[in-house]
MARLO-302054 format. One record per residue (C-alpha): residue in three letters; x, y, z. Coordinates in steps of 0.25 Angstrom, whole numbers, plus 5000, padded with zeros to 4 digits. Last residue first. Example, Ala and Ser with C-alpha at 12.3 -4.5 7.8 and 13.67 -1.06 7.14 Angstrom:
# MARLO-302054
ser505549965029 ala504949825031 
//
This chain:
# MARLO-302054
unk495750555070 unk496050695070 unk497650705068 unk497650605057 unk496550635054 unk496650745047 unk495750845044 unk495650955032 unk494750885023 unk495250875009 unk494350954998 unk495050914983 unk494950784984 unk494850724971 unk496250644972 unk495550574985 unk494450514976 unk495250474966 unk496050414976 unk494850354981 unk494250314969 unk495550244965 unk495750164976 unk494450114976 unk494450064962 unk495950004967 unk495149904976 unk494449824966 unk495849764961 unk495749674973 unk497049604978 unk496949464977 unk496149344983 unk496149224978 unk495349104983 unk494849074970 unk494349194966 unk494849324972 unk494349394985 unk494149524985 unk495049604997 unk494449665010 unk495349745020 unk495549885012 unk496350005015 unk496450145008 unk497750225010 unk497550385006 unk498650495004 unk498450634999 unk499450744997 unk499250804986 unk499650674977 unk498950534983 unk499750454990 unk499150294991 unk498950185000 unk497950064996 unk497649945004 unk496949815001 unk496949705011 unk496049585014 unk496849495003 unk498149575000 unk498249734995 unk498949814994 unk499049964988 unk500250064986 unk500050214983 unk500850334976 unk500350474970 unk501450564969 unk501450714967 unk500550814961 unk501050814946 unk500750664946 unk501650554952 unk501150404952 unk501750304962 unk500950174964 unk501350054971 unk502250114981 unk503150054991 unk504450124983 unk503550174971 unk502850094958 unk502550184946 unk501550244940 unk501750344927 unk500350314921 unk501050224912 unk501850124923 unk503050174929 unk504450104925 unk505250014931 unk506650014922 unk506950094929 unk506850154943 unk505650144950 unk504850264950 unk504950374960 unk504150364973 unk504850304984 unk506250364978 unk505450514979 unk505050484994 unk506650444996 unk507150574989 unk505950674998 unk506350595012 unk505250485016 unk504250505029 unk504050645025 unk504050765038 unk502750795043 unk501350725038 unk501250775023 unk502850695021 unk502450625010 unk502750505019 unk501950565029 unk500750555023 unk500850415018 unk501150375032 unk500050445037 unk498950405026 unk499450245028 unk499150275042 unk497950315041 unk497350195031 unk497650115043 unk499050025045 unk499349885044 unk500549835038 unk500949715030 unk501349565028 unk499949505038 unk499149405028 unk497749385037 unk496549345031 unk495749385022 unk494249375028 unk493249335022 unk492049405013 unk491249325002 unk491349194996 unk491849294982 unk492849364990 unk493049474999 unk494149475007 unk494449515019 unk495549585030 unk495149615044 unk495549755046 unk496549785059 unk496249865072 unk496949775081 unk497849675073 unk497349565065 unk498249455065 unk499649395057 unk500149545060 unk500049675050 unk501149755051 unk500749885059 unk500150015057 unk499850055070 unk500850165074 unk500750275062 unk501150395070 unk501950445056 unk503250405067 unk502550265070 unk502650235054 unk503850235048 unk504850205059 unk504150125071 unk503150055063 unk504150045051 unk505149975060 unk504249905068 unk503649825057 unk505049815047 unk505749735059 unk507149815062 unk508649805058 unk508149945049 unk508749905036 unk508649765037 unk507149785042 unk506749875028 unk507449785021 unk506849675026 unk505249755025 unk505849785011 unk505949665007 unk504449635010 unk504249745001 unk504949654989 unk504149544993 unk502749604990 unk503249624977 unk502749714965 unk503549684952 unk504249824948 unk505349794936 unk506849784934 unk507249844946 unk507549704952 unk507549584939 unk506349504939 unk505649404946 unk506749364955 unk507249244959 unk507249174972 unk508049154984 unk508249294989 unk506849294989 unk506649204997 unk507649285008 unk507149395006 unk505749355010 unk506349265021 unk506849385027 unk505649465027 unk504849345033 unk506049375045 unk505749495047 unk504249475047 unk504749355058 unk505449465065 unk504349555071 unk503649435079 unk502649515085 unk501849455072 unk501949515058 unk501449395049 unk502249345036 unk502749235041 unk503749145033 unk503548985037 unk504148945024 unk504749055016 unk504349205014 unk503849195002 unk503949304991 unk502949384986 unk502949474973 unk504049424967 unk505449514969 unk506149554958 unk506449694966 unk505549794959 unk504549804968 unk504649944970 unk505349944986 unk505949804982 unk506849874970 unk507349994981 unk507749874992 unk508749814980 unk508549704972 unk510049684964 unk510549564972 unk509149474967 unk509649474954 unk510349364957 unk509249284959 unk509349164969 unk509949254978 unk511449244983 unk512149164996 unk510949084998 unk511048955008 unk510149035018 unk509349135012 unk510049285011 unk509649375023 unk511149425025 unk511349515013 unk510049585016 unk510349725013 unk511449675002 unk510449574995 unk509249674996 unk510049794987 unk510149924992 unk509550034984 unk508550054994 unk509550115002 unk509150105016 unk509650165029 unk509850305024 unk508550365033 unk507850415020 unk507950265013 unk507650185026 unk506150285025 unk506150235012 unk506150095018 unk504950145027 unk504250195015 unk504250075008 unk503949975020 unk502850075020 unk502250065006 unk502449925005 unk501449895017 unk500549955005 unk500449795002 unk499449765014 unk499249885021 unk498149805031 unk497149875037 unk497249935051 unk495849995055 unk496150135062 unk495250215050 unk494150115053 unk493649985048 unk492449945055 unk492149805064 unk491149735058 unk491649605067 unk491549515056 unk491949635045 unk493249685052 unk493949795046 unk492549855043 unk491949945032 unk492750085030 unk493750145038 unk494150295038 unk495350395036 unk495050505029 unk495850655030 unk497250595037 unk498250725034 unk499450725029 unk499150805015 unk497950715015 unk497750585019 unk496650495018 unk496450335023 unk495550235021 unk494950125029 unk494249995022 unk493349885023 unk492649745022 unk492949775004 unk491749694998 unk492349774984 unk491149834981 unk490849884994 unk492149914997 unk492250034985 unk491050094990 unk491450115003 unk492750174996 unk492050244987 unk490950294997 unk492250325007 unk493050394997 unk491950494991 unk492150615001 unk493750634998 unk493350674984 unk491850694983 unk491150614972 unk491350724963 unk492650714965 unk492850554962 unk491950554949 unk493050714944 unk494150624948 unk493550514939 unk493350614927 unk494650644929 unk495050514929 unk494650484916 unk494950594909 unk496350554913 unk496250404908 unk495550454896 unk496550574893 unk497850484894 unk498450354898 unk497850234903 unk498450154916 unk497050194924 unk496250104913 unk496949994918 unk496349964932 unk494949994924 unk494450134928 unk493050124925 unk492850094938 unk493250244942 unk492350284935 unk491250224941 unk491750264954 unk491950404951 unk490250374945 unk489850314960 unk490750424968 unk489850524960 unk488450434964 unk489050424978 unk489350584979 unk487750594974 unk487250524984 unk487950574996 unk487750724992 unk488750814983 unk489250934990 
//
């Protein structure tokens, strides 16, 4: 068994090599790139698997000025790591824990996603359908037909892989909230006012013809998803996806802190602030994301999706959307869907200032969801999503593919 010193010297060299993966050094074909990852496996093992994620991770916040985190692991359906790290609320120096409530930010994808495709299973949606005959009575006032003609051919399924047309945000219109209050109608009615703009506008290109991430095109989901079950989207996935799976806290965030929520920061060059307070998506733990993950592959009792509708989440668009040259491709609410000669790897990531997130399946039957609440901040006032943050996703799914020893709890059932 390797001591303390000599584990952080091994996780010091899978690290090293690990920065020696440019972004675009992963997209090469061939010998090298697998030598290479072998050789970084081989870093990741020696460091100890399952026992080198908290120094990477520790490690990892340090060098981005990250306030803190909380991760989840799953495996075969149990909760094996689960635990907070830093604070959620850096004035108060109050800790991050495992119950600590960070926000989803854009993996909220993922589970409008599912829940559709749980519409799929029950026979109430066909995602086939297009948007101007499911919401044939939301048209803007004074518009009989859209302002693109081509806006009649998006259907539900072109939204769920950003293939609609869609830009990438679309306004709500004047006085539009985008908050969850009490008031569960005014989302409702912001979900409206997005179809209804964009209803009114052209298209960025034709629909199926190409995959162009939009947060708008999910929003349309939320609708559809509402239109579909003549219920708020909140309360409906509370009550239908996620109360079943025992997952009763995970919420839509509201225009304040709720209890148990992470402060959110960022981390700029005049030092630490905080981020504010931009409420459009979940809340949930790390935990939760496990569980709901799990029981979508069905390792925590009967599967969430029906084997043909799991298979239509995770097959490749139709042409002419192709995957990328690794064999990657986008997924229904996934980012990411890879198949090896084990199974599926899939994940999505968010991000927004204060918030990075990360949720991904791993083949033999691990699952993970890593959660930040500190973003850099960008010159000039702007801040963006850090690209520093996928160096630490790597290691640990590197980490967690070099596993070969899983502990036999789950917490889950022992907290």
């Amino acid at each position: 068994m390797l001591d303390r010193r000599s584990m952080l010297a091994a996780i010091a060299r899978a690290a090293l090599a690990l920065s020696a993966l440019a972004p675009n050094a992963s997209a090469q074909d061939g010998k090298p790139r697998a030598r290479r990852q072998a050789q970084l496996k081989k870093a990741v093992a020696g460091a100890g698997g399952l026992r080198s994620i908290d120094p990477l991770i520790e490690e990892s916040m340090r060098a981005a000025g990250v306030v803190g985190a909380s991760l989840a692991v799953g495996k075969d359906g149990r909760l094996i790591k689960a635990r907070g790290y830093g604070l959620a609320d850096f004035e108060n120096k109050r800790p991050a824990t495992r119950a600590t409530l960070f926000s989803l930010a854009s993996v909220t994808k993922s589970v409008s996603a599912i829940t559709a495709l749980q519409l799929v299973d029950e026979g109430k949606l066909d995602i086939e359908i297009k948007l101007v005959d499911l919401f044939h009575d939301l048209k803007p006032a004074g518009m009989t037909r859209p302002a693109d003609p081509r806006f009649h051919a998006i259907t539900v399924h072109h939204l769920m892989y950003h293939a609609a047309g869609l830009p990438h945000d679309i306004a709500r219109g004047p006085g539009a909230r985008i908050e969850q209050d009490d008031d569960e109608d005014d989302e409702s009615d912001d979900l409206i006012r997005v179809y209804q703009n964009a209803f009114a506008r052209r298209l960025d290109f034709d629909p199926g013809s190409e995959h162009r991430y939009s947060n708008a095109g999910f929003l349309l989901l939320r609708l559809v998803i509402e239109k579909i079950v003549g219920r708020p989207y909140e309360p409906y996935v509370r009550e239908h996806l996620l109360a079943p799976l025992g997952i009763t806290r995970t919420i839509l965030e509201r225009s304040t802190l709720v209890p148990g929520e992470t402060r959110r920061y960022i981390n700029g060059p005049k030092g630490l602030r905080e981020a504010g307070h931009k409420p459009s998506n979940w809340l949930a733990t790390p935990s939760d994301m496990v569980k709901l993950m799990a029981a979508l592959d069905g390792m925590r009792g009967r599967p969430l999706l029906s084997k043909p509708t799991r298979r239509l989440m995770l097959e490749p668009p139709p042409p002419p959307v192709r995957p990328n040259e690794r064999g990657a491709y986008v997924g229904l609410g996934w980012d990411v869907v890879q198949r090896d000669p084990n199974g599926f790897r899939y994940g999505k990531d968010g991000g927004k200032a204060g918030v990075r997130a990360w949720l991904e399946h791993l083949p033999g039957g691990v699952d993970w969801c890593l959660m930040f609440n500190t973003t850099p901040g960008g010159r000039n006032g702007q801040d963006k999503p850090p690209d520093r943050f996928r160096p630490c996703v790597n290691r640990v799914r590197e980490a967690l593919e070099a596993t070969r020893d899983w502990p036999a709890r789950d917490l889950f059932e022992t907290p």
